[in-house]
N, CA, C and O atoms as a DFTB+ gen file, in Angstrom:
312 C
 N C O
     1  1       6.787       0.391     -59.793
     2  2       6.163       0.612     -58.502
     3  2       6.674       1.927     -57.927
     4  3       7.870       2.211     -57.858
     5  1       5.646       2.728     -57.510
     6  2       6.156       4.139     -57.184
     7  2       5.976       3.643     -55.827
     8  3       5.138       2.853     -55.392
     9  1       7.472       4.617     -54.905
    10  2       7.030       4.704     -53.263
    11  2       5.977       5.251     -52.503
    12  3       5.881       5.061     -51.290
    13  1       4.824       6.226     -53.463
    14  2       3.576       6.374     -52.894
    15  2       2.893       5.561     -52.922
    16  3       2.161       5.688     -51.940
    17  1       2.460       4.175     -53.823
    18  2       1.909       3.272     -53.442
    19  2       1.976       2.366     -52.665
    20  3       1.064       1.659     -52.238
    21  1       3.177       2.340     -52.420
    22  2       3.984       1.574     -51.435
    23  2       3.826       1.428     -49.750
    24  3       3.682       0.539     -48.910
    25  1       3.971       3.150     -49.839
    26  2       3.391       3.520     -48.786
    27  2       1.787       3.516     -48.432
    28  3       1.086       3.461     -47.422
    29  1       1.655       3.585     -49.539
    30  2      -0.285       3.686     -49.201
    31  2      -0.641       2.813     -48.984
    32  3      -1.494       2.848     -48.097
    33  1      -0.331       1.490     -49.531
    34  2       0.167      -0.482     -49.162
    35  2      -0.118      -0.340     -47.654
    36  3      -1.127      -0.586     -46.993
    37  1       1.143       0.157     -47.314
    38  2       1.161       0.183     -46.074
    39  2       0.023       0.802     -44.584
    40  3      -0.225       0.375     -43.456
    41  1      -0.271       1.632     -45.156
    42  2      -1.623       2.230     -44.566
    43  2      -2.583       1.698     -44.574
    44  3      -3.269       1.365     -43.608
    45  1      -2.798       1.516     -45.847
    46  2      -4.131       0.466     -45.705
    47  2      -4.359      -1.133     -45.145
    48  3      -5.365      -1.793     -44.883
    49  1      -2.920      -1.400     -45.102
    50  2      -3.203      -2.808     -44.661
    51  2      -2.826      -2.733     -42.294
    52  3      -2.773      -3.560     -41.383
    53  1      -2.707      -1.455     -42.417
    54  2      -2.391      -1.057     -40.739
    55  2      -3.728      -0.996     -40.766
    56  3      -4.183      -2.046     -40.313
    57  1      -4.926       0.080     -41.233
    58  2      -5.729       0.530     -41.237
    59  2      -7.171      -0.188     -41.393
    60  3      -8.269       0.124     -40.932
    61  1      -6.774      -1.236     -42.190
    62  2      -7.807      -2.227     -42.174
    63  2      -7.668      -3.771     -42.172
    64  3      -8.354      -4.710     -42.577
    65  1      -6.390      -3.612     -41.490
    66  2      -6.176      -5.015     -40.763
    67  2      -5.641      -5.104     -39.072
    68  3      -6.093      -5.862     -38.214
    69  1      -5.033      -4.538     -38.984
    70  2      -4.197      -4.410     -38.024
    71  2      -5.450      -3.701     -36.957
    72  3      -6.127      -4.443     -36.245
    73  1      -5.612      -2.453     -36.958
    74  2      -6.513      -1.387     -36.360
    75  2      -7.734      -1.980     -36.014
    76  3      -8.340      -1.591     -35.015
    77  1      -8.279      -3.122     -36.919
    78  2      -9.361      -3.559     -36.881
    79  2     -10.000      -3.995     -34.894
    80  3     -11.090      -3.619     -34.464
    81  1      -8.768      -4.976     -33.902
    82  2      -9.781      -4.668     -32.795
    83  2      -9.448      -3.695     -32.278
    84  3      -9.540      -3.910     -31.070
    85  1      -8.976      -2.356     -32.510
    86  2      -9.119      -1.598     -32.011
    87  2     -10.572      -0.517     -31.949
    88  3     -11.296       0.039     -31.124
    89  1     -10.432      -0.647     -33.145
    90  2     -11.795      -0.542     -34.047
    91  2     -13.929      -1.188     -33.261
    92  3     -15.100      -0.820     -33.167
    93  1     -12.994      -2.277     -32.966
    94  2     -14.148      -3.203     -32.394
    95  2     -14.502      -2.724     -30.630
    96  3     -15.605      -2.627     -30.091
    97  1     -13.257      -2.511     -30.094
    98  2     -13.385      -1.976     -28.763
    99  2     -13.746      -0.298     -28.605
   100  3     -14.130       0.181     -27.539
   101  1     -13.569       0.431     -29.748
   102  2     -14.094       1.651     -29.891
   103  2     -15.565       1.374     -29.937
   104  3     -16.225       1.977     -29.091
   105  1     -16.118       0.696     -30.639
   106  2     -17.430       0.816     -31.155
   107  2     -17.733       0.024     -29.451
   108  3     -18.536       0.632     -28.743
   109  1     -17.206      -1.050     -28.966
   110  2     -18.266      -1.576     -27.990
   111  2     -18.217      -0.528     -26.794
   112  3     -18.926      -0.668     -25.798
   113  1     -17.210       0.674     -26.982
   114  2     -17.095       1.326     -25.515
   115  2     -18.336       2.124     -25.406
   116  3     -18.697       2.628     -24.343
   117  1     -19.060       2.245     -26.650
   118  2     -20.427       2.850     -26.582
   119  2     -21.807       2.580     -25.712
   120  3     -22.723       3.216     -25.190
   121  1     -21.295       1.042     -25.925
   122  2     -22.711      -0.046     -24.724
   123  2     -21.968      -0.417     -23.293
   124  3     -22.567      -0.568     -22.228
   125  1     -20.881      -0.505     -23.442
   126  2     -20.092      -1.179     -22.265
   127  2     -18.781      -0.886     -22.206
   128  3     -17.933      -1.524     -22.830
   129  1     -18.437       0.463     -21.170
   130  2     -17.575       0.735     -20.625
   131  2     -16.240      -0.059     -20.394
   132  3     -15.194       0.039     -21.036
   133  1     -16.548      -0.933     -19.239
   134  2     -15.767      -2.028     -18.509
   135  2     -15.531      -2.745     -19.369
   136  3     -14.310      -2.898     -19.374
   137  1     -16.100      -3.453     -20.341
   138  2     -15.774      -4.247     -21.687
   139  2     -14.992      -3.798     -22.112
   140  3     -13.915      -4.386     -22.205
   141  1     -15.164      -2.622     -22.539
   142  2     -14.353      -2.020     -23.613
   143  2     -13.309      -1.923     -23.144
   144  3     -12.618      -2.147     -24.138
   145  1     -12.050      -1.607     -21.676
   146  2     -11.454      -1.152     -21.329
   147  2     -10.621      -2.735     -20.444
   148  3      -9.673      -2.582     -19.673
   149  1     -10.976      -3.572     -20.638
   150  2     -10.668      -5.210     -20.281
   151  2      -9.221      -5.309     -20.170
   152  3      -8.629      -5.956     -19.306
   153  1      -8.532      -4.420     -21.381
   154  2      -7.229      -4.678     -21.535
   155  2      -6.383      -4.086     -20.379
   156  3      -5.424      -4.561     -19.770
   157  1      -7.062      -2.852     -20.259
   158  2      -6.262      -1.894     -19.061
   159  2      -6.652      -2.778     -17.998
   160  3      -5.590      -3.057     -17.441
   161  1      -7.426      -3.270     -17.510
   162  2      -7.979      -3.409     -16.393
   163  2      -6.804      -5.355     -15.882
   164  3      -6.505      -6.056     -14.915
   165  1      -6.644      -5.274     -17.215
   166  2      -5.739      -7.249     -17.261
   167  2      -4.424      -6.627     -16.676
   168  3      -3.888      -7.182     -15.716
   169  1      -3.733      -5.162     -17.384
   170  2      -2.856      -5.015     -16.811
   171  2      -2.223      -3.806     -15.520
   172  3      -1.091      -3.405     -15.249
   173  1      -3.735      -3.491     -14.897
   174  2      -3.512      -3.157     -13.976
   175  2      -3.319      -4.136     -12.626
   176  3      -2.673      -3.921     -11.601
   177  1      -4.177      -5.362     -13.042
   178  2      -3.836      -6.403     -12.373
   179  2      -2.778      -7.240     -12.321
   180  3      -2.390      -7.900     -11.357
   181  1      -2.271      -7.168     -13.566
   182  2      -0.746      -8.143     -13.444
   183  2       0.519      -6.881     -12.886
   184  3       1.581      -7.320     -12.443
   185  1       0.290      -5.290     -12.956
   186  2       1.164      -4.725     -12.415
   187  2       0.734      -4.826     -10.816
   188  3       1.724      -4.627     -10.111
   189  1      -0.511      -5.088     -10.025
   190  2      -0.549      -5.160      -8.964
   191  2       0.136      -6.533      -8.289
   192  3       0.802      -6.620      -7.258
   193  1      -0.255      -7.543      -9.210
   194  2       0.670      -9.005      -8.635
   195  2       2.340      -8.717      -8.839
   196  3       3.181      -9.309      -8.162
   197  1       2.572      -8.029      -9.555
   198  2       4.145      -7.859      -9.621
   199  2       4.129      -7.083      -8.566
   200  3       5.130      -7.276      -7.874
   201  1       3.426      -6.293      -8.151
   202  2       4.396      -5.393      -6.606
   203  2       4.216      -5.925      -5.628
   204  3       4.801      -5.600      -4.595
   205  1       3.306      -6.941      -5.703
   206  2       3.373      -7.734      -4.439
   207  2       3.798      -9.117      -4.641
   208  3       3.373     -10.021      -3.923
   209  1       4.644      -9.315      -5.619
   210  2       5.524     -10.676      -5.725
   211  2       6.959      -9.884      -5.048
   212  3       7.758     -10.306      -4.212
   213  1       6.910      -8.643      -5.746
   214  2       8.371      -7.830      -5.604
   215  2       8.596      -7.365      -3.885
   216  3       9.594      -7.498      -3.177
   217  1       7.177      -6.751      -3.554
   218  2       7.737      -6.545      -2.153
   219  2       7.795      -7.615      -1.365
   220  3       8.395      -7.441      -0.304
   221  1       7.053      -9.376      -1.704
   222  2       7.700     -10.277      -1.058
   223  2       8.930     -10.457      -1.260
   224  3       9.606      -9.925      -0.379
   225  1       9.609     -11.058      -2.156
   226  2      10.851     -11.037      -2.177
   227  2      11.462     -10.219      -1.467
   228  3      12.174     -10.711      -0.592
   229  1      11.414      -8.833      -1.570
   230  2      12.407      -7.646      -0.924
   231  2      12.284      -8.475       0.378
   232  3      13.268      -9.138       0.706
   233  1      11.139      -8.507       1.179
   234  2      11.065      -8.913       2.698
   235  2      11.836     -10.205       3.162
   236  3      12.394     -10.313       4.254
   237  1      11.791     -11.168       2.186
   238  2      12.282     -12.111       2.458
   239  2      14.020     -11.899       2.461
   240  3      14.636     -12.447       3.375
   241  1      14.619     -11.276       1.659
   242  2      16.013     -10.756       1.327
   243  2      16.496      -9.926       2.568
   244  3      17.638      -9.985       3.023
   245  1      15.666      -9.289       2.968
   246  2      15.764      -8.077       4.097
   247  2      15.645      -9.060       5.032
   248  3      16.418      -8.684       5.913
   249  1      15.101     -10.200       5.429
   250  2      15.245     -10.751       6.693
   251  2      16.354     -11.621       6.790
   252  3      16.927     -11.900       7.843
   253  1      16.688     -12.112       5.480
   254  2      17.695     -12.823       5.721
   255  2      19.284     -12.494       6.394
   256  3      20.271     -13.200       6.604
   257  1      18.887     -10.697       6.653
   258  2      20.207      -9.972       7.004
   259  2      21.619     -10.180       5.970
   260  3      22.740      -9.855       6.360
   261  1      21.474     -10.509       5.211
   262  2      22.894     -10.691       4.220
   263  2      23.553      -9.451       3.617
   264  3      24.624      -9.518       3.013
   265  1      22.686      -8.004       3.853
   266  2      23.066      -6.751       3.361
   267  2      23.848      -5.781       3.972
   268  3      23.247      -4.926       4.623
   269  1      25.089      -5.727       3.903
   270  2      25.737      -4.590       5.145
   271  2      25.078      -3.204       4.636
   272  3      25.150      -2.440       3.674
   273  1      24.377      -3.348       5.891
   274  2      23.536      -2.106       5.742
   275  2      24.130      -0.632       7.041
   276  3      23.400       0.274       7.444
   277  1      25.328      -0.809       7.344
   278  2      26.161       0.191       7.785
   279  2      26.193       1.432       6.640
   280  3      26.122       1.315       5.416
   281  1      26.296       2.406       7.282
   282  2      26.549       4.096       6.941
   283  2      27.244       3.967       5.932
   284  3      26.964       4.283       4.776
   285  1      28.618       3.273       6.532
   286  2      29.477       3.549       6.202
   287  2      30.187       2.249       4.920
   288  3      31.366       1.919       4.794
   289  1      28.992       1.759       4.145
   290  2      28.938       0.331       3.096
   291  2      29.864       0.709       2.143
   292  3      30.857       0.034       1.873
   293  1      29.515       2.002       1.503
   294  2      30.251       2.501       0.227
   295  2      30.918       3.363       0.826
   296  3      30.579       4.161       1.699
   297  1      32.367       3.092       0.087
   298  2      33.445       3.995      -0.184
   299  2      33.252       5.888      -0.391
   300  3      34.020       6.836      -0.228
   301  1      31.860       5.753      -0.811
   302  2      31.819       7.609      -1.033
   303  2      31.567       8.185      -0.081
   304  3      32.055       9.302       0.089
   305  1      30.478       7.449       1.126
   306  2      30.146       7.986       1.813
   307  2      30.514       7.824       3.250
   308  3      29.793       7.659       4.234
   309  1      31.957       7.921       3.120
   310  2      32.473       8.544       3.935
   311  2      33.412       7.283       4.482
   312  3      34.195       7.456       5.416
């Protein structure tokens, strides 16, 4: 077994297995945009529920006052 076949193994089975829905969402971005693009669109939505799970929390933490939030908290500054 030579390492060029080995490697070529490898290519071809990325290339026509793996690649394949990528493959499928290329070809449908031709009829349908928004289809085609489903994936971005899943995780622009789960990064929008994370900033607003995250800035609840922050608010809730921030009201609870538990943060010495004086100037003068850390040692460096001053």
């Amino acid at each position: 077994m030579s390492w060029k076949g080995f490697f070529e193994g490898i290519q071809s089975f990325a290339e026509d297995i793996l690649f394949l829905p990528f493959e499928a969402l290329r070809a449908w971005e031709l009829s349908d945009w928004w289809g085609a693009n489903i994936m971005s669109w899943l995780f622009v939505a789960i990064g929008f529920v994370a900033f607003f799970y995250w800035m609840k929390q922050l608010s809730i933490f921030n009201a609870s006052g538990e943060e010495d939030r004086t100037v003068t908290s850390h040692s460096f500054l001053g």
